[in-house]
N, C-alpha and C positions, 0 to 999 in steps of 0.2 A: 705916411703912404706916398710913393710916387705911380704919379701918370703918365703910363708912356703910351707908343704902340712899336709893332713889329711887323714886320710881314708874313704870307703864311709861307713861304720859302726857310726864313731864320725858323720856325717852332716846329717846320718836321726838322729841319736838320738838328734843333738841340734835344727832340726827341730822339734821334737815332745816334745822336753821340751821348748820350746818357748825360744828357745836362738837364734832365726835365724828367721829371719821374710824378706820380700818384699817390697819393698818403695809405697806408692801411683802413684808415677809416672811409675811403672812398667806395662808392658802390660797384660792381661793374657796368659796361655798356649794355645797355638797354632800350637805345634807339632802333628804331626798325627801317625797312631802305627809303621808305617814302621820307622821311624826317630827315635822312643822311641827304636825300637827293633835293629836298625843299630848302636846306642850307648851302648849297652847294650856290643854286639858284639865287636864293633872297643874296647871296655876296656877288654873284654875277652882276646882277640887277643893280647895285648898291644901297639894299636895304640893311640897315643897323644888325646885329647879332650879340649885341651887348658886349659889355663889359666883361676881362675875366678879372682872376683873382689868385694869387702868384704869391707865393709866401718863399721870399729869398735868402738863400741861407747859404754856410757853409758845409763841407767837407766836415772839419772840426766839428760843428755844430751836430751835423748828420749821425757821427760817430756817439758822440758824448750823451745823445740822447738815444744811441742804440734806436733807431729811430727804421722802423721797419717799411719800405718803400716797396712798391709795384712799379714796372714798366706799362708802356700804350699799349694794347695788344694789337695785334697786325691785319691777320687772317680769324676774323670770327667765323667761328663755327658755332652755330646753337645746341649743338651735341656735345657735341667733341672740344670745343677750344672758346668756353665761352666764358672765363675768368681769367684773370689780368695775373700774368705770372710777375712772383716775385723778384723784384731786382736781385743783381748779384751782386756782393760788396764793390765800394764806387771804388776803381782802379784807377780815374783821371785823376786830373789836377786844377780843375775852372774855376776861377776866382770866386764864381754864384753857382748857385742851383736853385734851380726852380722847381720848388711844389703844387701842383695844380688844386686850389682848394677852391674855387667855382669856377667852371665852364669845362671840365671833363665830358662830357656825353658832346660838345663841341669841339671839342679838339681829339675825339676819339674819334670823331665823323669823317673830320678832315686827314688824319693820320690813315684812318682805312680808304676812302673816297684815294689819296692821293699816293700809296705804296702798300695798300694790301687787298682785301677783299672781301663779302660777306657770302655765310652760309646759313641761312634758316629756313625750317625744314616746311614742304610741300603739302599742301592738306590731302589727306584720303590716302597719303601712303604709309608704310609702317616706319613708327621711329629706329625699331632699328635697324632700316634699310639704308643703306647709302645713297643712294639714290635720290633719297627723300630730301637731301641736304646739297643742290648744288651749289658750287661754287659760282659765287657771280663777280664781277667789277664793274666801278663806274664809268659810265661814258658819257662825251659830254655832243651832245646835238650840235655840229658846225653851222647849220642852216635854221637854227630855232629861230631866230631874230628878225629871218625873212620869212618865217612861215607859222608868225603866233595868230589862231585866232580870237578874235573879238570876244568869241564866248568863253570865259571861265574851263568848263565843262570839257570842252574841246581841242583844248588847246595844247600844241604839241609840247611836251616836255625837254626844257633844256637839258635836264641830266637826268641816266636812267642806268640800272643797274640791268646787265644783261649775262645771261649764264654763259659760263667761257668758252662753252662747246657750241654756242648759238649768238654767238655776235656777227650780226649782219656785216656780208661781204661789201662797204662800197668804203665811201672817203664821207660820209653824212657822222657816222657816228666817232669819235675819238675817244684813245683810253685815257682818260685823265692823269693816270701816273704818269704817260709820256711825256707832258710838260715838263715836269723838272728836268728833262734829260736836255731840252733848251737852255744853257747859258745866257743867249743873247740872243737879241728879234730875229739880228741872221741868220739865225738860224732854222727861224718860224718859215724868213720865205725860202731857204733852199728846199724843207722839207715840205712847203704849198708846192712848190715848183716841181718837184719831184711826182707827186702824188695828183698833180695837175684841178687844184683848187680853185675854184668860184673868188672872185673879189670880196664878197659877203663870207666867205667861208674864213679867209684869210683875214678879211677883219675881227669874226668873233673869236679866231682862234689867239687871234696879237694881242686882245682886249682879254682872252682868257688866261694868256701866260701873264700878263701886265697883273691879273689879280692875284697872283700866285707870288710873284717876283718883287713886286714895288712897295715900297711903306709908304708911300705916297700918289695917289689917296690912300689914307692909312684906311688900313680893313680890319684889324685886332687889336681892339685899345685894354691895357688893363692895368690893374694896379698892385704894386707887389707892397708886402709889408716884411720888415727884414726888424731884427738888433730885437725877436719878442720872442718868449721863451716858450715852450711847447703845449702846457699846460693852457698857454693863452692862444694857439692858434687850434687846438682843438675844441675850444670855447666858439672862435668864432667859425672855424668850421659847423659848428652843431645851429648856432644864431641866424646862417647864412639859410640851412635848410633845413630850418621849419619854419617860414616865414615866406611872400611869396609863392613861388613855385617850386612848393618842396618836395625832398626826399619821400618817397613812401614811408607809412610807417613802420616795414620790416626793416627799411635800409637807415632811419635815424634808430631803430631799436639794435641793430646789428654796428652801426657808429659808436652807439653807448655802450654796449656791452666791450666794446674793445680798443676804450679809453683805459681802462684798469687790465687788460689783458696784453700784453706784447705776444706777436704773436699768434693771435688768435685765429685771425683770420686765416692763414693759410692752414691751421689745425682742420677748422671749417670744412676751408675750401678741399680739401683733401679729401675728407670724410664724404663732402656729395660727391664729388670726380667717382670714388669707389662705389658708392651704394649706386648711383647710376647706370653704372657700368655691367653691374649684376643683369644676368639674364637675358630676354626680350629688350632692357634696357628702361628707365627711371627718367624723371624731371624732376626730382627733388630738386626742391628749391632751399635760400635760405631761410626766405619765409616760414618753411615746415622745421628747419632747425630749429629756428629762434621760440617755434611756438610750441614745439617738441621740447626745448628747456624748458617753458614756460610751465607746464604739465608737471616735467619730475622733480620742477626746483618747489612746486606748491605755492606759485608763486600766480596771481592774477592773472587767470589767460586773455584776459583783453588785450590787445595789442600796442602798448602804449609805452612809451617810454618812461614813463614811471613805474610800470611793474617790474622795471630791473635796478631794485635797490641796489647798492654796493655788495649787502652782504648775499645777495640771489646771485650774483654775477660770481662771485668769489665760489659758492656751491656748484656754481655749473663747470667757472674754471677748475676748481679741483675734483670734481666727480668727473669729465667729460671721458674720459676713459672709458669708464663704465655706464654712459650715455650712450659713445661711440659704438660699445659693443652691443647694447640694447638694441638701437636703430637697427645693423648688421644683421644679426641674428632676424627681427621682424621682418626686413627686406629679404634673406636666406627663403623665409615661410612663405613670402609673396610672390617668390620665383617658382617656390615647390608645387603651388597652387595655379599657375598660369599667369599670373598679373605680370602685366607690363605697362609702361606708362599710355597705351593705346585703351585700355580698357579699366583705370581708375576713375572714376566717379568721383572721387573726395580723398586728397591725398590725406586730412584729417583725420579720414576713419581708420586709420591705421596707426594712428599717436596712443589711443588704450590699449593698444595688444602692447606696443613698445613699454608702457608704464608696467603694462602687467609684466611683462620679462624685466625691467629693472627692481623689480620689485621682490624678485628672486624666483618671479614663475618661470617653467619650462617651453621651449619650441619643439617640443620633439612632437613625433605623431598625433599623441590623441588632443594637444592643445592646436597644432595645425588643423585638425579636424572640425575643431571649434571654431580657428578665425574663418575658417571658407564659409559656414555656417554662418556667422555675426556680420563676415563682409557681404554677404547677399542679403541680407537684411538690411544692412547698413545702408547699400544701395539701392535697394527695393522700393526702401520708404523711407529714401532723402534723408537720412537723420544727420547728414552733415553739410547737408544746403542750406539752410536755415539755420538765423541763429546759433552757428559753429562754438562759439565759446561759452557759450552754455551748455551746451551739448559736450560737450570735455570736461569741463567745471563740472557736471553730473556725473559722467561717466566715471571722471578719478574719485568722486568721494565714492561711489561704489566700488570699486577697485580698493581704494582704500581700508572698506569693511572686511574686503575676501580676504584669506587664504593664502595666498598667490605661491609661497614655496611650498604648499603640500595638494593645490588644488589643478585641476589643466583648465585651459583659457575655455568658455563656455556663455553662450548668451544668455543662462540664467543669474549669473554676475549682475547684470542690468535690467532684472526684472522689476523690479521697486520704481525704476529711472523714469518722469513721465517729462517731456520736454517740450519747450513752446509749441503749439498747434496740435497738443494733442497727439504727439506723435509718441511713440515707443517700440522699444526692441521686441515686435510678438507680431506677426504673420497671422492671419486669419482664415477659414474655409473660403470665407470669399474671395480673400487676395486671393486663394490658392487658384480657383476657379478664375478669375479676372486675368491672370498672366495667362493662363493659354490662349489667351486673344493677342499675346504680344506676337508684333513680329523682328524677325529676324533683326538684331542688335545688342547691345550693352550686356540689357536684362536678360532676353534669352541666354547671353552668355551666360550671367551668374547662375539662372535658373540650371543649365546643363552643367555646368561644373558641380552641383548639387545630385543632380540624377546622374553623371557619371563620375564620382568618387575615386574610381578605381582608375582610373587614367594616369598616367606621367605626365602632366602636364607641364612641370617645370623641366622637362628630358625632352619632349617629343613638342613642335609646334603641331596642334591640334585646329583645324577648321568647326565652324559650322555649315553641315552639311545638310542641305535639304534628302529626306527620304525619298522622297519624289520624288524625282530631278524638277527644277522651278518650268525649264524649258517646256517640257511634256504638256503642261497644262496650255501651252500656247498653240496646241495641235491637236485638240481634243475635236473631236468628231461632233458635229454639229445635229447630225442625224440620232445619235444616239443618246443627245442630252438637251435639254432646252437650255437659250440661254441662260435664260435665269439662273440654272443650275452651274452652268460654265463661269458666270460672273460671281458664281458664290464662290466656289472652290479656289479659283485664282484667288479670291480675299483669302483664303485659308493656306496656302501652299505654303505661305513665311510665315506661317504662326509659329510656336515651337510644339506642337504636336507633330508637326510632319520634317522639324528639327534634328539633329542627333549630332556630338561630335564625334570627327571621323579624322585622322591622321592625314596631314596636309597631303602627303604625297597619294597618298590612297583615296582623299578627296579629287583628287585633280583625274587621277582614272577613272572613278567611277563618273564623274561628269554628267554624261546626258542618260547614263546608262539606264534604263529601267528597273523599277525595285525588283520585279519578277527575275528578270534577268540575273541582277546581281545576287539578287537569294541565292539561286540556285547553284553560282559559284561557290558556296560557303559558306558566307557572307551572313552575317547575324545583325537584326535591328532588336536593339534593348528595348523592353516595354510594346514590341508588339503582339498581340492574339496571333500565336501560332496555328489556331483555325479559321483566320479572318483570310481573305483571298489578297493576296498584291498584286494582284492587279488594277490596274491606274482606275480603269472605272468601275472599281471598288472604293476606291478612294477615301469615299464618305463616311463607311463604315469603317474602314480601317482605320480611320482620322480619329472618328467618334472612341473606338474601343483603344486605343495608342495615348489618349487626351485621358480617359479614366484612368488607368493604367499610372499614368505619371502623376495625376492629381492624386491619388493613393499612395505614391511614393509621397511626393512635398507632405503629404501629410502625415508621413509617419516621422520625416527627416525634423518636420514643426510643433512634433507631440501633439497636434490635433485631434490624431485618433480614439 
């Protein structure tokens, strides 16, 4: 092994001239911005970043081992662009190449921090909003150094990722891609001079290109191993990360499975890019991949690297076709039903319907009819929060009893199934009763895609809409009700008795409308007493007979009755 270093000027450039590439079995980028902008930092500062690890080869060497390479990716997107596209056959001619086999999530920090940018998505908006995903870039604080304080807690941040349509107007913040566009310090001060910079601004900024530009102080030390044949540097790839601070277990189970695979990974990677894409829109991960083989190969669903023997690995390779087309088709059912990545519970609970369609069951209507049923269950009573691989390990031997090319997908499949805490697939009078105390979220959801069946909801974006409008109840007449009464009803108004899903656009008209009002337009509420009055200070009764009404549905939908 030699030890060298480099600057971090020399490793974007041999990134962007394709002399530095990422092995197949590498994971993707999965730092988040605070981690991106805490490195940026700890190298400002001149605190350590470790060691990388540089497996040096050639062209010849590349070719002869058919040897499947990734590029850095630039512009993360956590929707849209958040896997490491495959290199294209190497056209140069540089005497090395470099393979990144430890400090990837480091040098993908620094490749995005210093020429591209990150997007991950906004809490509370919809994933498939764009919106939800702005584009930010690093900046780097010219006055940090004159303005840290004392306290931890408080202290102003050298580097900050700032959305591109909201980067403060002055000369305090700079974009750190700008640097490289410096050659030489002259450069640093005609553009101080220019821009009419502070002494302290001019210093951090000289001290920031100097980190970027110099091998001395060296800032990237690492060690490359060359003249070792590939079998041995996938060894020590695998030795490096599990050991330390390592790999997740999906990401050394997804290394192993595609040790014996070439290839593999962009088959993978494909397959989520697609199922994601479906719909409202997906977060499949490969986690659910790796654990979705794990299920149709019958293979130990514990997560471990050892439940992918050679010959489990070799079934999944040669079935994945008809894996691929499994997943597809369950994802097709979960778009027909409304599900989007905003309203999963458990991407898990969705791995038995897959088994049951690989298994040669059908997705057509009356087995979709089934999952909507199994998945409000599923989610109702947590059966895949808990102990998840037991909860699959149960489910496929029961799957494996049924039927499945002559039967449609149906919760009596896992009637037998009884799973740690006591938990099982059977709904009770009580649950039935207990959920109309929910309010407005998740469950109401699953609960109303239950009570209204008839819906398009993989055609139409559907809301939930309050019967009431929520607002009304904020203007209730004081004279005509005690509080008491008034503080009761407001706990009621988000229950799902006074719920209903209502077509987004048609939800946003009726808005504050009053139910009287909208009746009288046309306008139909399912499950309510066509003798009960809608009128708001009716309310209570109309609430009370609306609440029976629905618990009489769940109960017929849960063979209760």
């Amino acid at each position: 092994m030699e030890y060298k270093t480099i600057s971090i000027r020399e490793v974007i450039t041999k990134i962007n001239n394709k002399e530095m590439y990422l092995p197949e079995i590498q994971r993707g980028f999965v730092w988040k911005e605070k981690q991106v902008e805490k490195l940026f930092e700890s190298i400002f500062v001149g605190y350590p970043i470790g060691t990388l690890l540089f497996w040096k080869t050639t062209k010849k060497d590349i070719n002869d081992n058919e040897l499947v390479l990734y590029d850095f990716i630039k512009d993360f997107h956590e929707r849209d662009n958040k896997d490491n596209k495959k290199a294209s056959e190497i056209a140069s001619n540089y005497d090395s190449y470099y393979i990144v086999l430890d400090g990837q999530q480091r040098l993908s920090s620094l490749y995005i921090g210093l020429q591209g940018s990150l997007a991950y998505k906004l809490p509370y908006l919809w994933w498939s909003s764009d919106s939800a995903f702005p584009q930010k870039k690093l900046f780097f604080n010219l006055d940090a150094l004159g303005l840290v304080d004392d306290e931890e807690d408080n202290k102003i941040p050298l580097f900050k990722f700032f959305d591109v349509t909201k980067v403060p107007e002055d000369n305090l913040w700079f974009e750190v891609s700008k640097v490289l566009q410096f050659e030489k310090l002259s450069e640093i001060i005609n553009y101080s001079n220019t821009n009419k910079l502070t002494d302290n601004q001019i210093n951090n900024l000289t001290k920031f290109w100097e980190m970027i530009n110099l091998e001395n102080p060296p800032i990237i030390h690492y060690l490359t191993i060359q003249d070792t044949d590939y079998d041995d540097v996938l060894n020590i790839f695998v030795r490096l990360n599990s050991s330390g601070t390592p790999l997740s277990k999906p990401d050394l189970l997804f290394s192993t499975m595609l040790l014996d695979w070439n290839g593999g990974r962009e088959v993978i990677e494909k397959l989520i890019k697609k199922i994601n894409n479906k719909g409202d829109k997906f977060n499949f991960s490969k986690d659910f991949i790796m654990r979705t083989c794990l299920v149709l190969s019958g293979a130990p669903v514990n997560m471990k690297v050892e439940s992918f023997k050679k010959e489990k690995i070799e079934f999944i390779r040669d079935n994945f076709q008809q894996i691929s087309e499994s997943i597809e088709k369950a994802v097709d059912s979960l778009v027909e039903l409304g599900y989007s990545n905003d309203n999963i519970l458990s991407y898990n609970a969705i791995i038995p319907y897959i088994y049951y369609i690989y298994k040669g069951g059908s997705n057509k209507k009356d087995s979709v009819d089934g999952l909507r049923i199994y998945l409000a269950i599923s989610f109702l009573k947590n059966i895949y929060g808990v102990a998840s691989n037991s909860a699959l390990t149960n489910t496929r031997a029961a799957i494996d009893k049924f039927n499945c090319a002559k039967k449609t997908f149906n919760t009596s499949i896992f009637d037998g199934v009884h799973l740690v805490g006591d938990r099982e697939f059977k709904i009770t009078k009580e649950d039935v009763t207990s959920y109309m105390d929910r309010e407005k979220g998740l469950y109401t959801f699953y609960l109303l895609t239950l009570l209204y069946p008839d819906l398009k909801l993989g055609q139409i974006k559907f809301h939930q809409d309050h019967v009431h409008p929520y607002v009304s109840f904020d203007e209730l007449d004081s004279t005509k009700l005690s509080e008491t009464q008034i503080s009761k009803w407001k706990e009621m108004r988000n229950t799902l008795p006074n719920l209903q899903l209502l077509e987004g656009s048609e939800n946003e008209s009726k808005n504050r409308v009053p139910l009287a009002d909208w009746i009288k337009a046309g306008n139909k509420v399912l499950y309510s007493d066509k003798k009960e009055s809608t009128d708001l200070y009716n309310f209570e009764k109309y609430y009370e007979k609306r609440k029976q009404n629905m618990i009489s549905k769940l109960l017929e939908i849960f063979n209760l009755k």
